[in-house]
C-alpha positions in Angstrom: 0.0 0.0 0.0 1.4 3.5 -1.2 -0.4 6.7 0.6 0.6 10.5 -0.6 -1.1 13.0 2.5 -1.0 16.2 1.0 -1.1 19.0 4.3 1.0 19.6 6.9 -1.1 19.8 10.0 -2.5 17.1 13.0 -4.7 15.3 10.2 -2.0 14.5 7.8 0.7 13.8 10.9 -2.0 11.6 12.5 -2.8 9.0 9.4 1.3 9.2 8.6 0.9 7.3 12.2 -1.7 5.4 12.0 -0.9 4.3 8.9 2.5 3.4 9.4 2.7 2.5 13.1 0.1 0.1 13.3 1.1 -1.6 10.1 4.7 -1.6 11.6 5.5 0.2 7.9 6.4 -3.4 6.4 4.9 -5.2 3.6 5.6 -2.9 1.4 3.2 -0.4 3.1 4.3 3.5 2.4 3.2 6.9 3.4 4.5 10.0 2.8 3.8 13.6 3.9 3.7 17.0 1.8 3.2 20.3 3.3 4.0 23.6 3.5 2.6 26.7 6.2 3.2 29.0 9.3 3.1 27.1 12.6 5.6 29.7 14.6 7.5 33.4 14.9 10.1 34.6 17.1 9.9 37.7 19.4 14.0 38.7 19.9 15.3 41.4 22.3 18.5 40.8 20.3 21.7 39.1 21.5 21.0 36.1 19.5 18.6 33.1 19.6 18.8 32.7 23.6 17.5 36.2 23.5 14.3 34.8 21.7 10.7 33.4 22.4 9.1 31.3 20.2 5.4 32.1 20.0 2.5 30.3 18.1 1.2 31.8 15.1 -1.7 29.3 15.4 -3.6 26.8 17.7 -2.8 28.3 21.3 -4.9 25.9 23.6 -6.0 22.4 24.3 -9.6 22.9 24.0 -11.0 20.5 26.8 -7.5 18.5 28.3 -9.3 15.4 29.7 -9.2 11.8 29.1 -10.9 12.6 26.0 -9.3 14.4 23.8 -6.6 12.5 21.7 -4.4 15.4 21.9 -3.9 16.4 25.0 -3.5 12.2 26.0 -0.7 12.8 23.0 0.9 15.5 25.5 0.5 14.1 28.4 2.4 10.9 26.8 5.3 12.9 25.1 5.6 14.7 28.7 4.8 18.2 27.3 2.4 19.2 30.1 3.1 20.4 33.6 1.4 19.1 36.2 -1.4 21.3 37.1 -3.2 20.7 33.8 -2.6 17.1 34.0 -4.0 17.1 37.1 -7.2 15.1 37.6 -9.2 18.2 38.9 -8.4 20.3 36.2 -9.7 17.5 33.6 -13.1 17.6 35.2 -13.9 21.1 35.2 -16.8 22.0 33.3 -16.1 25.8 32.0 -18.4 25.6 28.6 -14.6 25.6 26.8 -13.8 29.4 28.0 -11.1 29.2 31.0 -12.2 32.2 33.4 -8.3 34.2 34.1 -8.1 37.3 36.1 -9.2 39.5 33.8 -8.9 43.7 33.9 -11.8 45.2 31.3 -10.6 48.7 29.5 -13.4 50.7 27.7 -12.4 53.1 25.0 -13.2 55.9 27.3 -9.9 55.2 29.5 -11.5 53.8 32.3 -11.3 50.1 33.8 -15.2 48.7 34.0 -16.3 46.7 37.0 -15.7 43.4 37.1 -19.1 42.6 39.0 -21.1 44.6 36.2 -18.8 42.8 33.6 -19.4 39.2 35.2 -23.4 39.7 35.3 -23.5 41.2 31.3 -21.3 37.5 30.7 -23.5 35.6 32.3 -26.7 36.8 30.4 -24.5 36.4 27.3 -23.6 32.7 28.3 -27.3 31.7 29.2 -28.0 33.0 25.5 -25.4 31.1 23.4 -26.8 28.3 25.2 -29.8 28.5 24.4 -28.9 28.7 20.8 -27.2 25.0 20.8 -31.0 23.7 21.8 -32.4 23.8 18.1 -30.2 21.3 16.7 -32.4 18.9 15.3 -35.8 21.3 15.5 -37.6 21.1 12.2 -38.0 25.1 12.2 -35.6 27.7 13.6 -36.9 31.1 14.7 -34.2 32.9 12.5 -31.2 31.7 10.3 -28.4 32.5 12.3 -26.9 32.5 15.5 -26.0 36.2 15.8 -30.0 37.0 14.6 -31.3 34.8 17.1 -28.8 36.5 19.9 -30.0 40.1 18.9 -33.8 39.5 19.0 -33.0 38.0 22.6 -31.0 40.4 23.8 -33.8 42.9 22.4 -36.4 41.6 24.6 -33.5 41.6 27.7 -33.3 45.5 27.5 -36.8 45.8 27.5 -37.0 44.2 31.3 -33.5 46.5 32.6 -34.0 48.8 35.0 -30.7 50.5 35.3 -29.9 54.0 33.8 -29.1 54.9 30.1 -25.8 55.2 30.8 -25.6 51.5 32.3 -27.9 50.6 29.9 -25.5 51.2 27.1 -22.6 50.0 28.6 -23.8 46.8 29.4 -25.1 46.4 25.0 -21.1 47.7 24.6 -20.1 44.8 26.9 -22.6 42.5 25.1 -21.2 43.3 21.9 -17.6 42.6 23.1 -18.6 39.0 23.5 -20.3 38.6 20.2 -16.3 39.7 18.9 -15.3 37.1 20.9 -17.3 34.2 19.9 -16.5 35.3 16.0 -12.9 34.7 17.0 -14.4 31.2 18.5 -16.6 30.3 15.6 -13.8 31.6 13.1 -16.5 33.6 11.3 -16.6 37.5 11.1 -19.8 38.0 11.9 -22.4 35.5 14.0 -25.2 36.3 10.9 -22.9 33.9 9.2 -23.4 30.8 11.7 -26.1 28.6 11.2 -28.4 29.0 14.0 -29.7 25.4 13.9 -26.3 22.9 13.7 -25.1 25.0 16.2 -25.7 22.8 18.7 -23.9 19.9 16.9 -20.4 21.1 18.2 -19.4 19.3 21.2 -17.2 20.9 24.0 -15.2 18.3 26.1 -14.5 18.7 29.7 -11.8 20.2 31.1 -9.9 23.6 32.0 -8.2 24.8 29.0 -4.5 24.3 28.7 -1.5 25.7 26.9 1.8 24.0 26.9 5.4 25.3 25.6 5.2 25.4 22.1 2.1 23.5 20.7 5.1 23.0 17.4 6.2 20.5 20.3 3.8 17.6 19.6 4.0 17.7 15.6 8.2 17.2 16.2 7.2 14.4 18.7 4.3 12.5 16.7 7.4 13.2 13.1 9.9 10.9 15.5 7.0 8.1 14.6 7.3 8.2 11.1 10.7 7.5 9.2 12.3 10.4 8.0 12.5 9.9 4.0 8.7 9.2 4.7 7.9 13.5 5.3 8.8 16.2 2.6 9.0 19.2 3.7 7.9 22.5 1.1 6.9 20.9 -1.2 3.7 22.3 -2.2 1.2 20.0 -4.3 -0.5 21.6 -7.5 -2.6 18.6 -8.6 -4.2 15.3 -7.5 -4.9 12.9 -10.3 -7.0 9.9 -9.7 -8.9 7.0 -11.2 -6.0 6.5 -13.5 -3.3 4.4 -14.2 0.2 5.8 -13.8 3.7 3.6 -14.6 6.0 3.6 -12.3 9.0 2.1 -13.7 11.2 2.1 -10.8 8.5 -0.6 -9.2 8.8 -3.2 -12.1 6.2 -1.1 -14.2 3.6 -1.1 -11.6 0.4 0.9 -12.2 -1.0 3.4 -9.2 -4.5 4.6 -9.6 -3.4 8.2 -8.4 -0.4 10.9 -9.2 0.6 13.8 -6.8 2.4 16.5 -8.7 4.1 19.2 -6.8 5.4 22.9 -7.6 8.2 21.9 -8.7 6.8 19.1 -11.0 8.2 16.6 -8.9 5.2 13.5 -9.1 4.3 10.7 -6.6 2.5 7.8 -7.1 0.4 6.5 -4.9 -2.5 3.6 -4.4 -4.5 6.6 -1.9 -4.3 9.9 -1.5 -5.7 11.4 1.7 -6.3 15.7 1.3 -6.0 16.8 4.5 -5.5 20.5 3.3 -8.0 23.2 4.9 -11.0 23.8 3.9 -9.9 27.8 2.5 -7.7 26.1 0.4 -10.0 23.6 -1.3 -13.0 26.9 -1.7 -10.2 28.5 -3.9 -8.8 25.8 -6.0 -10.8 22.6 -5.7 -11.7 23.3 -9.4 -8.2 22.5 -10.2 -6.6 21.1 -7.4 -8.1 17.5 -8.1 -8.9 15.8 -11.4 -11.2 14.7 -12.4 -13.7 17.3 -10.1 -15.0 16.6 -7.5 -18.8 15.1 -7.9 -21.1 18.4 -7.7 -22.3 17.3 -4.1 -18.8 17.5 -2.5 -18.3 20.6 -4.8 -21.5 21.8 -3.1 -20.1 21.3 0.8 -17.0 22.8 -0.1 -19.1 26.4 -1.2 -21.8 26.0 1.8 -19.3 25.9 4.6 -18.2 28.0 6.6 -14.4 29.4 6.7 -12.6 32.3 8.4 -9.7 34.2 9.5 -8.8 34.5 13.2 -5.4 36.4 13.4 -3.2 36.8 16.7 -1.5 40.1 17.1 1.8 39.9 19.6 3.0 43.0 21.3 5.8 43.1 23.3 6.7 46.2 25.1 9.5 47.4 27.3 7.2 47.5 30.5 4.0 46.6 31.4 0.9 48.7 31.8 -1.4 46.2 32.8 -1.9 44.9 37.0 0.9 42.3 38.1 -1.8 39.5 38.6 -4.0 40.7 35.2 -3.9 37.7 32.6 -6.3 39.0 30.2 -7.6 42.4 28.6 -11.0 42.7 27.2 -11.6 46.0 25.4 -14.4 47.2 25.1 -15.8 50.3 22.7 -18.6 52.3 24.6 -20.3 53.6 21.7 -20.8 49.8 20.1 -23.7 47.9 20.3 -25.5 44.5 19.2 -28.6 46.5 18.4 -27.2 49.2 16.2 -26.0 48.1 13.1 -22.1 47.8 13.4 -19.9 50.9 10.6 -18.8 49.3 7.2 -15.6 51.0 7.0 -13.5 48.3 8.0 -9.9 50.4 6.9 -11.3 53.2 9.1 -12.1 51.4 12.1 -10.3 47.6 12.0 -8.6 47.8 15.4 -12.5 47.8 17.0 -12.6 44.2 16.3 -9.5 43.3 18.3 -11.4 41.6 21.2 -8.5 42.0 23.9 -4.9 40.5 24.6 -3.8 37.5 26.0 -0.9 38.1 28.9 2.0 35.7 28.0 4.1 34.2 30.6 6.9 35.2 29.8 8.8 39.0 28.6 5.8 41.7 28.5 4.2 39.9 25.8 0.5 40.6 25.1 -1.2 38.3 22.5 -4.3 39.8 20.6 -6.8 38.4 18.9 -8.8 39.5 16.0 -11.4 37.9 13.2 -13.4 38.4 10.2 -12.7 41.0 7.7 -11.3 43.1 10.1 -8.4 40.6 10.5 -7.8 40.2 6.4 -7.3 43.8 6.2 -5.3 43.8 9.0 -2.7 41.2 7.0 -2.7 44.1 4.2 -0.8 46.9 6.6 2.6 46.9 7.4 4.3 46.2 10.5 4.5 49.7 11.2 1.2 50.7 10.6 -0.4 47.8 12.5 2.1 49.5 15.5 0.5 53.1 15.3 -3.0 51.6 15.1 -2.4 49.6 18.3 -0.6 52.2 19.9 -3.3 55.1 19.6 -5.8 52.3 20.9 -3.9 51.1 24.1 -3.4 55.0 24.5 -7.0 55.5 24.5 -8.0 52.5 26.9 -5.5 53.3 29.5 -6.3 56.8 29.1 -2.3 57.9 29.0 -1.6 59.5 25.8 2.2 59.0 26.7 2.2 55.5 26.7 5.4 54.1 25.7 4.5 52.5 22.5 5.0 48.7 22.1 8.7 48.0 20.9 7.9 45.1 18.6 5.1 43.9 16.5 4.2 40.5 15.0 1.1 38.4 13.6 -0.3 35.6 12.0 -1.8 36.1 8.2 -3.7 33.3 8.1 -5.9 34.4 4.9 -3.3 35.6 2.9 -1.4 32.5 3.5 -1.5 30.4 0.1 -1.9 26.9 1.2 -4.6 28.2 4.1 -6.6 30.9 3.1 -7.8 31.5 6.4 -7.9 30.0 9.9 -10.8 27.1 10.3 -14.3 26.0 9.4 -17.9 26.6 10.8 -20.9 25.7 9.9 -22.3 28.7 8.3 -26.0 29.4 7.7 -27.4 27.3 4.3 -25.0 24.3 5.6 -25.3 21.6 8.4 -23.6 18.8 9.1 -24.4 16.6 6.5 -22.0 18.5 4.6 -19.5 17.9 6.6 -20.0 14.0 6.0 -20.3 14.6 2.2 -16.9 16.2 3.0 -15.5 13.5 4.2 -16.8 10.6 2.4 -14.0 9.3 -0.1 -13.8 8.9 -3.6 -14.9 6.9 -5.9 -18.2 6.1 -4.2 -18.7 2.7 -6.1 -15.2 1.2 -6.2 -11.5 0.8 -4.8 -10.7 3.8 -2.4 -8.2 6.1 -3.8 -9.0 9.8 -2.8 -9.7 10.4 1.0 -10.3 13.7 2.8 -9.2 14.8 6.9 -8.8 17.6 8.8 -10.6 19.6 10.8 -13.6 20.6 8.6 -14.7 16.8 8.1 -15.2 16.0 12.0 -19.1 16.9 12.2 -18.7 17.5 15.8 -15.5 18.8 16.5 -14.7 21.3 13.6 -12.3 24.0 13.9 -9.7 22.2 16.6 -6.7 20.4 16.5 -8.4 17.4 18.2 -10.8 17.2 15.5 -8.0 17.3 12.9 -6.5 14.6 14.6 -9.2 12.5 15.5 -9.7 12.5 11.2 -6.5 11.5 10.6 -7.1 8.3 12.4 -10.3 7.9 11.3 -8.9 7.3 8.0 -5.9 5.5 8.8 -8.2 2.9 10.3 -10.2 3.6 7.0 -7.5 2.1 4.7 -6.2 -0.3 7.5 -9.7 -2.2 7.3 -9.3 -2.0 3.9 -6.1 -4.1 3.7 -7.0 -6.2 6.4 -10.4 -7.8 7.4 -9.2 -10.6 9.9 -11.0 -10.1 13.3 -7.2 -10.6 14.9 -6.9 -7.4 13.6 -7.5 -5.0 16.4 -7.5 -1.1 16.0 -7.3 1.4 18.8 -10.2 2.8 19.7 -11.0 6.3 18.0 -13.8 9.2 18.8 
């Protein structure tokens, strides 16, 4: 068996495993991995490397570290976690997937809000969003979308407030803040675009989200698996050919079904091919990225999902202006509101997206967040520009228009990345998640296997993470092991 896995992320890494480690990689049994992307920058002080941090460019937690998530077992195996988050306590907390940290809220008006007034406007947000994941499976939702269904709610909320205008509109500002932050959650830039009834379908797992040093870690330790000639490393892939019959002289003249050719016009042959490239990618070249097409109903899931552009923003500065104990900053913009239609100008007023920063561990390091369209303009400025922006907006929540400017600037440009074209996958409103199973179903329908699809956009119930990436790889590993081998001695480990 010859396998060509076309990505470079969890999905691909996790079927070059399966595939070769439960097979023991005899028998003539091959896989190899193609990729090319952004996984990690470097914030320097100067000095040289030991005067540098390594910081993700892209998946920053463990979305619910317990027994059942496949990656942060994977972790906790490869000793990459400390022992508070491996801790049995931590895996049982139930936190709806948002770890509550200390937490100091800045409006636009230079003043720090109260945290009481804060928590109560969250928890009316919270009892909301859940009520939206309860019409999964209801023959007829109210509206189409989640963000519709959270206005007309939050409507009829104001209606029963008693507190003054002034509190009034601060708590819609605060409202609104959280509606940023689930479109940097959902991956979406605006919660119109989220179908309101497959909502639901998303599963959180328990636990208290978890970071560990350098999530590049666990790819490096999952690559010691496979043999090294087995991984190729840029070497972007142009075209997938299947259902045809391609020589291969070196092998005796043997004839593969499918041929991978590359940039460079290298060509692979290969018995499968499993595309584990993201879902951005395949919206902009699937016409031409695999030939024959696609059949029009996997053509069809590939339009009617969902894919955006989460960006991270790093600052670092010389000193820090936030408390000692603060781990994150929510900003929020006073004059904003979920009931009032939000500007259009997105070059004149991008920085209002940024939901808040991050406090790293380590340097004076704040890591921002920011999604949508906001975020793909964002990837347009220069470094310097991005600088001012930020600057004149930390200025204004602090309320110190002296504020020592941050000293250094990077980010993630996750939708002008070629082989990406944005961050992950939602389920957006016209889609469900059949389409994610018509996704993922492999090709051709009626005979031999030969084209097979992973990542995170084909796990109907854990989209957008890096356990749901994973979690596809092995699904179709085991796919293509049962295919090769039907005895019943055969026993697979057990996947979600």
């Amino acid at each position: 068996m010859c396998v060509c896995i076309p990505g470079s992320g969890a999905a691909c890494l996790g079927q070059g495993v399966g595939v070769l480690c439960q097979t023991g990689g005899g028998g003539g049994q091959q896989a190899a991995c193609a990729g090319a992307g952004q996984g990690v920058g470097e914030l320097c002080r100067g000095g040289g490397a030991a005067d540098c941090e390594v910081v993700e460019m892209g998946a920053h937690w463990i979305h619910g570290p317990s027994k059942e998530n496949p990656v942060f077992q994977l972790a906790s195996d490869y000793g990459l976690l400390d022992e508070e988050a491996m801790s049995e306590e931590n895996q049982q907390i139930e936190v709806g997937g948002h770890p509550l940290l200390p937490t100091v809220f800045y409006s636009n008006a230079g003043r720090v809000l109260s945290p009481e007034l804060v928590e109560g406007v969250r928890n009316l947000f919270s009892t909301l969003l859940d009520q939206t994941r309860e019409f999964l499976h209801v023959p007829q939702v109210p509206v189409p979308s989640v963000g519709q269904y959270m206005r007309k709610e939050i409507a009829q909320q104001v209606k029963e407030w008693t507190d003054d205008d002034e509190t009034k509109w601060l708590k819609l500002a605060i409202l609104n803040m959280y509606l940023k932050l689930e479109c940097c959650i959902s991956g979406t830039h605006s919660m119109d675009q989220v179908g309101l009834g497959p909502f639901g379908e998303y599963t959180m797992l328990p636990g208290l989200d978890c970071t560990f040093p350098g999530y590049g870690d666990l790819p490096d330790c999952m690559l010691t698996s496979l043999p090294k000639e087995s991984v190729v490393f840029h070497k972007p892939v142009t075209v997938v050919r299947w259902g045809g019959s391609y020589r291969d002289e070196s092998q005796e003249g043997r004839t593969f079904p499918v041929q991978v050719e590359c940039e460079d016009g290298e060509r692979f042959l290969a018995d499968h091919v499993i595309i584990t490239v993201p879902l951005g990618f395949l919206k902009e070249h699937h016409e031409t990225f695999i030939d024959p097409p696609l059949p029009p109903r996997k053509a069809d899931a590939i339009r009617q999902l969902g894919f955006g552009t989460n960006n991270k923003i790093f600052l670092e500065f010389e000193q820090p202006f936030w408390p000692p104990d603060c781990q994150l900053i929510e900003v929020v913009w006073e004059d904003e509101s979920p009931l009032v239609e939000a500007g259009t100008d997105v070059q004149a007023g991008w920085f209002r997206k940024l939901i808040g920063f991050l406090v790293l561990q380590y340097g004076h390091v704040l890591c921002g967040f920011i999604a949508g369209k906001e975020s793909e303009y964002m990837e347009t400025l220069s470094d310097a520009e991005v600088l001012t922006a930020l600057t004149d907006v930390i200025r204004r929540l602090t309320g110190n228009p002296h504020l020592a400017p941050p000293k250094k600037v990077l980010r993630s440009q996750w939708h002008s990345a070629p082989y990406t074209r944005g961050s992950y996958s939602y389920v957006a409103v016209g889609s469900s998640g059949d389409d994610i199973d018509v996704l993922a179903q492999p090709l051709p329908e009626d005979a031999p296997l030969q084209v097979l699809f992973a990542g995170e956009a084909t796990h109907r119930t854990f989209y957008s993470t890096t356990h749901g990436a994973l979690l596809s790889g092995w699904r179709e590993a085991d796919r293509l092991l049962n295919l090769y081998d039907t005895s019943e001695s055969h026993q697979h480990k057990p996947r979600l």
